[in-house]
N, C-alpha and C positions, 0 to 999 in steps of 0.2 A: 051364806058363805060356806066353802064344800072346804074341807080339811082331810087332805090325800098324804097317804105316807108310801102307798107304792108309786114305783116307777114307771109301771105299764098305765096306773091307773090317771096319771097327772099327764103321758103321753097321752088317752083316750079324751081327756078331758080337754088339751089343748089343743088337738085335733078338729076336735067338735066345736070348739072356738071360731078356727079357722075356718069352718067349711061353712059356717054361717057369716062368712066374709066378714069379722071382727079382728081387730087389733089386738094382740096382749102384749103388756108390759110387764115385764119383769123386777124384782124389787130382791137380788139375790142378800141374804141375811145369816146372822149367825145366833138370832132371838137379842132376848135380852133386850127389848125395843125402845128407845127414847127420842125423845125431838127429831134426834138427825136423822132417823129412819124414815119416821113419818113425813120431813120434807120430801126423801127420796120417793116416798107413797104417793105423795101428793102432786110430784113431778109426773107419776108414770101415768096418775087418772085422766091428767089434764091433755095427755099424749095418745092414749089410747082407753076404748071400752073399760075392757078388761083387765083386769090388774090381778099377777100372782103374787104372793112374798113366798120364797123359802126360807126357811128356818130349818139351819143344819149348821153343827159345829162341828166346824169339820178336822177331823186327827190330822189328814196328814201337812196341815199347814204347820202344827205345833210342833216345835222340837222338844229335843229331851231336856228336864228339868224346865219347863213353861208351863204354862197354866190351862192347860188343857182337861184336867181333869176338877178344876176350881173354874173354870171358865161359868158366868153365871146364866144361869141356866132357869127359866118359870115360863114355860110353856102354855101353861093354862093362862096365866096371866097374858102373854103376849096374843092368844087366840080372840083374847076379851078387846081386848086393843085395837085387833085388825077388825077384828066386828062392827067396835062404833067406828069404825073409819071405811066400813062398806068395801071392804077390800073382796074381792069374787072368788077367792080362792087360795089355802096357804098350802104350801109343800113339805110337809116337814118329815122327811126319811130317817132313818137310823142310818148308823154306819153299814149296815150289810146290804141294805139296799143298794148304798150308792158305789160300796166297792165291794160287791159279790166274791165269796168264794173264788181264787183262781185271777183275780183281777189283777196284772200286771203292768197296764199303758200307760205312763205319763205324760204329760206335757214338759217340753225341757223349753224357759220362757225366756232362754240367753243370756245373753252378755250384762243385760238392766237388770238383770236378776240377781247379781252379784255382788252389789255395790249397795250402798244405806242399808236398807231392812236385809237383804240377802246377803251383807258381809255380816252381819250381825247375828242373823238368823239362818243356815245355811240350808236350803231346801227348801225355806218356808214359802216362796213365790213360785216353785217345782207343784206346789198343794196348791195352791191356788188356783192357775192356772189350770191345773188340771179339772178338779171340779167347778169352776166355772164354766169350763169348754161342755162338761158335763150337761150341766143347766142348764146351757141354751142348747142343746143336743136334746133333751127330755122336755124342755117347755116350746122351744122353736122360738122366743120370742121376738116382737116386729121394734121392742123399745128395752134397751135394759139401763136401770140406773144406778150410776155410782157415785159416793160423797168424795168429797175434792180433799176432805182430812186425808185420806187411803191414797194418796197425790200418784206414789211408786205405783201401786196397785194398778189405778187407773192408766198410767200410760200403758204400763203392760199388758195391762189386758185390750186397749187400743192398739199395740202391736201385736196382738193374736189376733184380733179380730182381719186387722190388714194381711196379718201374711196367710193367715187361711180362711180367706175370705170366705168369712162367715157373715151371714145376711141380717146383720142387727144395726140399728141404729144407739149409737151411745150416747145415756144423758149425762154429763158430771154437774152435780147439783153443790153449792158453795158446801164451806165445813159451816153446820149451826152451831153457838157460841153460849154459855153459860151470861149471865149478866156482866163476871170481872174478865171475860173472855176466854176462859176455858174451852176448849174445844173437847163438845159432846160426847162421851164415849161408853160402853158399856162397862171399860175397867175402870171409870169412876167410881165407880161403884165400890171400892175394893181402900179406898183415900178416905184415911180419918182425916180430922178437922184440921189437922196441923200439915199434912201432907195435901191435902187439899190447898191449901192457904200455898203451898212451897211451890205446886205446881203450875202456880199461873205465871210463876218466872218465864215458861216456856214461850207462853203466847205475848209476853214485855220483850222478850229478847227479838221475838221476830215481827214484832211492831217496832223498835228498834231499828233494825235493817232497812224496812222500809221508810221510818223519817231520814236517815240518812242518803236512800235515795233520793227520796224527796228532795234532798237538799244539795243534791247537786252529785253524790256521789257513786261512779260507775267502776270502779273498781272492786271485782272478789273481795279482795284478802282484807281489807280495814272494815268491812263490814262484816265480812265471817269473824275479825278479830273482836269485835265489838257485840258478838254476837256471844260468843264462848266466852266474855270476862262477864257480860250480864249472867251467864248460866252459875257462874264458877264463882259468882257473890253470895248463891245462895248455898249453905251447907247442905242441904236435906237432899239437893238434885246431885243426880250422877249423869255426865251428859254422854251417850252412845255416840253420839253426832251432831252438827250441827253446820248446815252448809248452804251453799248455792247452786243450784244447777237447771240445766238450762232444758226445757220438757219434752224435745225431741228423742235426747238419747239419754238424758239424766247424765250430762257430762259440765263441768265446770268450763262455764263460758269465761272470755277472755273480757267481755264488758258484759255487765249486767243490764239486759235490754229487758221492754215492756216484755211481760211475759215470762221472764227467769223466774225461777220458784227458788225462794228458803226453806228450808226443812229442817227439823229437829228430832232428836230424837234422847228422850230423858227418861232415869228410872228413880222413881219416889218411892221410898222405902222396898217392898216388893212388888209394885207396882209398874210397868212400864208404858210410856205413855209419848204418841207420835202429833207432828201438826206442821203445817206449814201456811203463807203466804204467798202472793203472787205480786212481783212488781207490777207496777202501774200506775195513770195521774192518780192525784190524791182524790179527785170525785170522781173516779170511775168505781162503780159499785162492785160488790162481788161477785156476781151474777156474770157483769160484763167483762172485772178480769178473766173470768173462768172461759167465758164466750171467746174471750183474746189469746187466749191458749188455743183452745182448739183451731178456730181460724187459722190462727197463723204456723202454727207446727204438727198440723193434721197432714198427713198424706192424702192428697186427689183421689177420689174412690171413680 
């Protein structure tokens, strides 16, 4: 496994990929590796040759007073990870590499940028965006994979991909789940035992929503309501959000159809911590919700 921290040197390498008419997947990362990474790992081998992970925490998604500088961070360890998992290659640059002296361009990711995590977080999808345009800019990748937990993230960056057609194929790979259904994240990590315990309100509230659809019902507002009294039972959560939207524009549909996404968004002590579901029959697997989103609210390429 080649472990590249330049810019020029991760283009040379993907380059030389390419000219030996192989595929690479991309596996864009912020470290800190766990379960859920490793399915996206394991999405991108089955997809293609080659497989990169970057490993980069990147500043300018974090606003001021966030956790950007506690963001957890073991490099060595995560190198040892991507080893026994055969992975062909990791990118992991500093910040000067990736925004050089003098470096002014962003990406502005619109109107879905503004709403859940960017009313919240104001700029933070401005960051993203922009270094992930990056990423497939410096690796060219033919596959790049995203977890379905990042739900906002993924649509957006599905509509950069569309309006500047850019030549990647996108995998969303389900959210992986703790045993009491926690949804996998690296700021687990950061949850004592008791906030640990508070935080699985999030993934009940939005299992929740979903047996209510199950049950017949298609109406927004008694399941968002039933969704915010489950949050607001428990002391320890503080709830950012918590809602319904529909994965085209991330706008609140008038009936909640196969395919409408819940989202949450809660903070456990200093902790903050996102998840969502996808409606759908009650045996359609995750895999296939996720398959039924795209399908049906992908734009025709």
């Amino acid at each position: 496994m080649q472990t590249v921290s330049s810019v020029e040197e991760m283009k040379r390498y993907c380059r030389a990929v390419h000219t030996r008419g192989r595929a690479i997947g991309l596996v864009p990362t912020m470290g800190a590796l766990h379960d859920g990474h490793f399915g996206l790992i394991q999405r991108a081998q089955s997809k293609c040759p080659v497989v990169v992970v970057s490993i980069f925490v990147n500043p300018t998604q974090f606003g001021a007073g966030e956790d950007f500088e506690a963001y957890p961070r073991n490099l060595e360890q995560d190198i040892r990870a991507l080893e026994s998992l055969r992975v062909d290659a990791v990118f992991a640059p500093d910040a000067g590499a990736v925004y050089p002296p003098g470096f002014s361009t962003h990406v502005d990711p619109g109107r879905m940028a503004a709403t859940l995590e960017g009313a919240v977080r104001p700029g933070h999808f401005r960051g993203v965006a922009t270094v992930v345009l990056k990423l497939f800019q410096i690796v060219q990748p033919d596959v790049a994979c995203f977890g379905q937990k990042d739900f906002q993230q993924v649509v957006i960056i599905r509509q950069l991909v569309e309006d500047l057609n850019v030549d990647v194929q996108l995998e969303i790979v389900p959210t992986v789940r703790e045993p009491d259904g926690l949804a996998k994240s690296s700021r687990n990590f950061y949850l004592n035992s008791e906030e640990r315990q508070a935080a699985t309100v999030l993934p009940r509230a939005l299992h929740r929503a979903q047996e209510l659809w199950w049950a017949g019902e298609r109406s927004p507002a008694p399941v968002i309501n039933a969704m915010q009294h489950a949050l607001a039972a428990e002391p320890r959560l503080q709830a950012d959000y918590v809602t319904i939207r529909e994965p085209r524009r991330l706008e609140i549909p008038e009936t909640i159809e196969p395919g409408s996404v819940a989202l949450g968004a809660v903070r456990v002590g200093s902790t903050r911590l996102i998840d969502n579901v996808i409606f759908g029959p009650r045996e359609m697997s995750d895999a296939k919700l996720v398959d039924l989103v795209l399908a049906r609210y992908s734009r025709p390429r």
